[in-house]
C-alpha positions as a Python dict, from the first residue, in 0.01 Angstrom:
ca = {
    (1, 'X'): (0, 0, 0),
    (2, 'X'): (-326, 83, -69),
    (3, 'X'): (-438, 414, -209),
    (4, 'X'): (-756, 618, -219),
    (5, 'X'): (-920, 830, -510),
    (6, 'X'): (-806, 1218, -529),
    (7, 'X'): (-929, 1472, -780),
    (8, 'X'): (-758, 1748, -887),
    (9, 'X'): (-773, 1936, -1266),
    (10, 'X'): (-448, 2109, -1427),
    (11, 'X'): (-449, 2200, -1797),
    (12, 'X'): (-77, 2191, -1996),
    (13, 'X'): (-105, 2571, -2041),
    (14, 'X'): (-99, 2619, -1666),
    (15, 'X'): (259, 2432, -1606),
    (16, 'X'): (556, 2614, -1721),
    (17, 'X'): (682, 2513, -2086),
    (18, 'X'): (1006, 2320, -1983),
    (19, 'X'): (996, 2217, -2367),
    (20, 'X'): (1115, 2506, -2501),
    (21, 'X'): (1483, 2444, -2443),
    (22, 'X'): (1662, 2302, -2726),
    (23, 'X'): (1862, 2077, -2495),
    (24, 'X'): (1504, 1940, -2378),
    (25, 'X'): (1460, 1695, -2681),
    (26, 'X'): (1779, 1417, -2773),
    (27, 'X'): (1638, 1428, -3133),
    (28, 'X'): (1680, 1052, -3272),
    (29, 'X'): (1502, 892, -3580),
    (30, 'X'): (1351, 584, -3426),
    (31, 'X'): (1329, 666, -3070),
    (32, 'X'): (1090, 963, -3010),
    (33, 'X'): (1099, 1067, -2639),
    (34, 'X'): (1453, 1089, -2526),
    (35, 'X'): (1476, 1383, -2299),
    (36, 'X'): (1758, 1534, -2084),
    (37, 'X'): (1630, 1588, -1757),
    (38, 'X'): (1849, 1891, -1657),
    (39, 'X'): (1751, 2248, -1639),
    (40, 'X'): (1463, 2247, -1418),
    (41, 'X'): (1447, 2448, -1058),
    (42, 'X'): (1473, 2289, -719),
    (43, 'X'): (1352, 2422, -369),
    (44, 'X'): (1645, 2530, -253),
    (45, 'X'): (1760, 2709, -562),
    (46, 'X'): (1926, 2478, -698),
    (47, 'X'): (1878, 2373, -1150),
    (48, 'X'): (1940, 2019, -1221),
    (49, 'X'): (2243, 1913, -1467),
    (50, 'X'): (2211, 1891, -1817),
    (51, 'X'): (2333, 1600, -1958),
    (52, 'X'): (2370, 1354, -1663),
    (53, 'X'): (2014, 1159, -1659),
    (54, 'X'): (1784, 1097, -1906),
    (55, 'X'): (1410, 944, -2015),
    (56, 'X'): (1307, 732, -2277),
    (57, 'X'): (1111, 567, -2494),
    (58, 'X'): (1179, 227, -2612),
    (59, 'X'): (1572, 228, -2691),
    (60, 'X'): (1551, -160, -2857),
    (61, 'X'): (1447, 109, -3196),
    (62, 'X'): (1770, 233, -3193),
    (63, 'X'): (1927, 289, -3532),
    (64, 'X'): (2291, 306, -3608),
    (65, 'X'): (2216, 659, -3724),
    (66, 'X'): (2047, 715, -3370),
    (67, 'X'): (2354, 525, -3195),
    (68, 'X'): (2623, 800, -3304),
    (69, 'X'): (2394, 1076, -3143),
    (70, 'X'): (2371, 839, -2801),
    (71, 'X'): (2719, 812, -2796),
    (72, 'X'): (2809, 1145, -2729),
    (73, 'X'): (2592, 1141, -2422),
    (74, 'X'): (2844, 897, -2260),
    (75, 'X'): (2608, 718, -2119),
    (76, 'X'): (2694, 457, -1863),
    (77, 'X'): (2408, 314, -1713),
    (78, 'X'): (2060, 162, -1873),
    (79, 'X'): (1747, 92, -1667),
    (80, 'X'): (1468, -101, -1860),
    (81, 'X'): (1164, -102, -1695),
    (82, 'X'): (965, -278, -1955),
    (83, 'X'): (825, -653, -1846),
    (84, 'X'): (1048, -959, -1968),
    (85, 'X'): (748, -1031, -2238),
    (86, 'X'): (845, -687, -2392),
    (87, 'X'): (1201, -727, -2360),
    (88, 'X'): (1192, -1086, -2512),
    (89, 'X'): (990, -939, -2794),
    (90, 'X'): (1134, -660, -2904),
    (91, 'X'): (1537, -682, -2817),
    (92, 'X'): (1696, -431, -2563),
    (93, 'X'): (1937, -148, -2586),
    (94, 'X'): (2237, -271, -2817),
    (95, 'X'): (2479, -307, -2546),
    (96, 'X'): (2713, -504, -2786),
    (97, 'X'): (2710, -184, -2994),
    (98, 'X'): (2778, 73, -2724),
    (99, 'X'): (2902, -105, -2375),
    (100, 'X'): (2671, 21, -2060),
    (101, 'X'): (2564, -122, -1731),
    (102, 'X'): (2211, -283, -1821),
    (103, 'X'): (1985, -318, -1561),
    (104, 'X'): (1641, -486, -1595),
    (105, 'X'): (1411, -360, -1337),
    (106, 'X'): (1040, -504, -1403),
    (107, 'X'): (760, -219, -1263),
    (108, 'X'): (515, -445, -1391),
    (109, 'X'): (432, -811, -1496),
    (110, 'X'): (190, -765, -1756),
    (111, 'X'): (116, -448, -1956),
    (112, 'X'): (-210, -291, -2005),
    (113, 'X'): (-495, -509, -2237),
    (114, 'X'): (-817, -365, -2427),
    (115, 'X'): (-1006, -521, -2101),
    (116, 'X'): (-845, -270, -1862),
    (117, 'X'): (-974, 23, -2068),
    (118, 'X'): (-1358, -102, -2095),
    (119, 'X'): (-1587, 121, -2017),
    (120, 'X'): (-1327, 396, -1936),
    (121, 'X'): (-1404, 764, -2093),
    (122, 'X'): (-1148, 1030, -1905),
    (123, 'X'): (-790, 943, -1993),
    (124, 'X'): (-721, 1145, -1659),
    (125, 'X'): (-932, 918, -1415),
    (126, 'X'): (-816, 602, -1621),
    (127, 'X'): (-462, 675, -1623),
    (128, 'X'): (-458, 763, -1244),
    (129, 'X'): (-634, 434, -1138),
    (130, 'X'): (-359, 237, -1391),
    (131, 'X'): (-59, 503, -1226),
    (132, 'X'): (-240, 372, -849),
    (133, 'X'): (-194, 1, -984),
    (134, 'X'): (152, 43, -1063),
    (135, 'X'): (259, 190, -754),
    (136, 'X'): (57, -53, -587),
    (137, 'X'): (280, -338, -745),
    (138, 'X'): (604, -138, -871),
    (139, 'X'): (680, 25, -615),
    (140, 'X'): (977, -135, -465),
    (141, 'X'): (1126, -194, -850),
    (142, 'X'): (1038, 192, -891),
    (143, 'X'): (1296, 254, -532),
    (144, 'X'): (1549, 4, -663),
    (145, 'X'): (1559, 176, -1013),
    (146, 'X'): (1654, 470, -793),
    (147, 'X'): (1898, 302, -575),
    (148, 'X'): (2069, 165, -937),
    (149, 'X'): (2091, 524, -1050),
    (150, 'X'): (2230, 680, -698),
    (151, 'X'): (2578, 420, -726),
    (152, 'X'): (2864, 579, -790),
    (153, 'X'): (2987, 611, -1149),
    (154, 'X'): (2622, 543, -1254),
    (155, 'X'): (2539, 839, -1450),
    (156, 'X'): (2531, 947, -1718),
    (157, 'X'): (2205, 735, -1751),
    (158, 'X'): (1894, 660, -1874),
    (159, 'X'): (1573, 511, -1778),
    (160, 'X'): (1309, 400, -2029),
    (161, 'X'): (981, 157, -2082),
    (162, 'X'): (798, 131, -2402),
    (163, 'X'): (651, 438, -2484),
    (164, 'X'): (834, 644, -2244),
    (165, 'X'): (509, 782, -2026),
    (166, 'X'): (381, 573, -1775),
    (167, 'X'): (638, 345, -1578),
    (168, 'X'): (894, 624, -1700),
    (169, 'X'): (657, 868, -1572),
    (170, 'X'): (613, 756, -1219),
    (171, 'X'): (1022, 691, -1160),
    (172, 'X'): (1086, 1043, -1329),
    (173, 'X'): (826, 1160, -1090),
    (174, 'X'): (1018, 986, -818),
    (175, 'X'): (1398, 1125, -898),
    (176, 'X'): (1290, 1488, -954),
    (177, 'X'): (1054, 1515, -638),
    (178, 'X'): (1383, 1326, -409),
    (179, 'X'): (1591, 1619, -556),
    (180, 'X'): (1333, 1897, -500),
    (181, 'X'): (1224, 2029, -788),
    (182, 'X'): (876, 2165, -747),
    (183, 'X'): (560, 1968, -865),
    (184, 'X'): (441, 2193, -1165),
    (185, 'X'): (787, 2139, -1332),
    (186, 'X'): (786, 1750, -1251),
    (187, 'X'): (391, 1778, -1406),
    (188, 'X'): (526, 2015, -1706),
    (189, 'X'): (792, 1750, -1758),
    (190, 'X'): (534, 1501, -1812),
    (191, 'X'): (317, 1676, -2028),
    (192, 'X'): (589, 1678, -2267),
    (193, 'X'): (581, 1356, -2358),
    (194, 'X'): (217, 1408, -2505),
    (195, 'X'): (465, 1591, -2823),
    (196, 'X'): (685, 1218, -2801),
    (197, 'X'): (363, 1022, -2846),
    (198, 'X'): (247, 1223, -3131),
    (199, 'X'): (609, 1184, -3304),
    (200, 'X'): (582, 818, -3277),
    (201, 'X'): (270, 791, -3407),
    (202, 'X'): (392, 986, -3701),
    (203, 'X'): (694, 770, -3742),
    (204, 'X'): (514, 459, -3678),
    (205, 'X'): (268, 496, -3952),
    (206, 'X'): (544, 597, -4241),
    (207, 'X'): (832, 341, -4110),
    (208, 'X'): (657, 99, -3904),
    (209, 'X'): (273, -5, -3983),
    (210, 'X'): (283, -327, -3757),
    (211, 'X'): (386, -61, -3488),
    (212, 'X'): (77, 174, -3618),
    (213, 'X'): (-164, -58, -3632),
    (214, 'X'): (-90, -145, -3306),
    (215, 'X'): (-94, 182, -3118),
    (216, 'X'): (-414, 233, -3326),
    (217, 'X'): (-603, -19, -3267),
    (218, 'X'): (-587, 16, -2892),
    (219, 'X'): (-797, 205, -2679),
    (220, 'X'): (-689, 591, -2743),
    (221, 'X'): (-631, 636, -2353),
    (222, 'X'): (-308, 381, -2376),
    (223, 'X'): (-161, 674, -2560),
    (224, 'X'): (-310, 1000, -2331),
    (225, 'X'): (-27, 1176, -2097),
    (226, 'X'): (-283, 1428, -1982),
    (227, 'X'): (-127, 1653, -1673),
    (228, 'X'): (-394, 1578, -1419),
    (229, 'X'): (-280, 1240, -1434),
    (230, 'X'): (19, 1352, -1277),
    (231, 'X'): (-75, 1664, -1091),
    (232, 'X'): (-315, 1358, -881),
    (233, 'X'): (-64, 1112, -843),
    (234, 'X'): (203, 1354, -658),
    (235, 'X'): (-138, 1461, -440),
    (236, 'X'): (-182, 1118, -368),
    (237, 'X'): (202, 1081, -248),
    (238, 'X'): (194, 1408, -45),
    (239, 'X'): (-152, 1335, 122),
    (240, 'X'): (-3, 984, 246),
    (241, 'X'): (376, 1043, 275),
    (242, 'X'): (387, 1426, 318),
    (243, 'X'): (632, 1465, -3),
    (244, 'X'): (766, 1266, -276),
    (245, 'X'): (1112, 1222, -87),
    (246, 'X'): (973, 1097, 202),
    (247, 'X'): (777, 868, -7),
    (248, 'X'): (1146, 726, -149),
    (249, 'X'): (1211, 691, 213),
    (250, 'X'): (918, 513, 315),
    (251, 'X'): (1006, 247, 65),
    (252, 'X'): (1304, 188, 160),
    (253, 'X'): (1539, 430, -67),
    (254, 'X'): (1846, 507, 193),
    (255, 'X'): (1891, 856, 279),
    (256, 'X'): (2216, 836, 188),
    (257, 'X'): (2137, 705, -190),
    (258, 'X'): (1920, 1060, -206),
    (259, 'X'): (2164, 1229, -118),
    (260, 'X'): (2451, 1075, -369),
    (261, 'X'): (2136, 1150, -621),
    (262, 'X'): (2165, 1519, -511),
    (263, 'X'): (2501, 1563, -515),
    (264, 'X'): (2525, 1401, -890),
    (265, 'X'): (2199, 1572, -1069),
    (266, 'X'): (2180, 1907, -873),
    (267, 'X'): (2401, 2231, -869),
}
């Protein structure tokens, strides 16, 4: 599918502050953007469920401490959307620890190098051309991912990458637009993970330096989760597909599988 440039400018303070709730944030000690995707508004006056699907950072950094608290969520399901270089890496969700469904679903081959960022200045424009690329080569992982999530008995679940913001990003954008809540929430919902990068970072420099020194070292755009990016990307999908679930449709997401999703996440 191939995709053309759209410009658009949105500023945090203009989307509503979805953070506020104190259900919003799973608070963990080594994972540092685990959010409950409930409470937000659909079109036809609906409120998604608390407590029935979830986004993430990268769940391998699970303590034991941070186990207990994912417990109680009864999860059932796990999508990782990290490539099999990151899994292979850095471990997985400790399904030996806590029993779930594990599903690997690969958006992406290779993650982003210092290359990719040269000469870039506006973390909007860069992270809408990278956000382009991964639809361009994700996007039939990004449907199956929501297929895996529609099957019956799948949810609770969760669906993480690495840092929780860009592959997460585009499927969260995904779910929430097939069950109708409006784009400034599914924009204010991704603005909040600007607050998870900036607790990593924290963490990462007192617990972790390798991890640091790594997020550091790389271009300071990797790390950005600027609105526009996402206010463009759903302008993108509407100015091709007409809306984001007709989008799902196009590529291939069942009607039906929408409307299990529906019937699951929305009251």
């Amino acid at each position: 599918m191939a995709w053309r440039g759209y410009g658009a400018l949105v500023q945090r303070s203009e989307v509503p502050d979805v953070g506020r709730d104190p259900l919003r944030l799973i608070r963990l000690n080594a994972v540092h953007n685990f959010r409950d995707l409930g409470g937000y508004p659909t079109a036809d006056g609906g409120t998604t469920r608390w407590g029935r699907l979830f986004r993430a950072d990268g769940l391998y950094r699970l303590t034991d401490a941070d186990l207990d608290v994912v417990r109680q969520l009864g999860l059932r399901t796990v999508i990782d959307l990290r490539t099999r270089e990151e899994l292979d890496e850095r471990g997985t969700f400790p399904v030996n620890d806590h029993p779930v469904t594990f599903h690997h679903v690969s958006v992406i081959t290779s993650t982003w190098t210092a290359a990719d960022a040269e000469g870039e200045h506006d973390a909007a424009d860069f992270l809408e051309r990278a956000y382009l690329a991964i639809l361009d080569e994700g996007e039939e992982r990004l449907a199956e991912a929501l297929v895996l999530l529609s099957e019956p008995g799948a949810l609770p679940a969760v669906f993480h990458c690495a840092a929780g913001k860009d592959r997460t990003g585009l499927l969260a954008m995904l779910v929430l637009g097939c069950l109708g809540v409006p784009d400034d929430y599914i924009v204010a919902d991704y603005s909040l993970t600007e607050d998870g990068m900036q607790r990593m970072r924290e963490w990462a420099e007192r617990e972790q330096p390798e991890l640091f020194q790594r997020i550091s070292s790389g271009p300071t755009i990797f790390s950005a989760a600027v609105p526009e990016a996402m206010h463009r990307m759903i302008g993108h999908v509407r100015e091709r597909h007409g809306g984001l679930r007709e989008f799902a449709l196009a590529l291939g997401v069942p009607a039906e599988a929408i409307e299990r999703l529906r019937a699951e996440l929305v009251d």
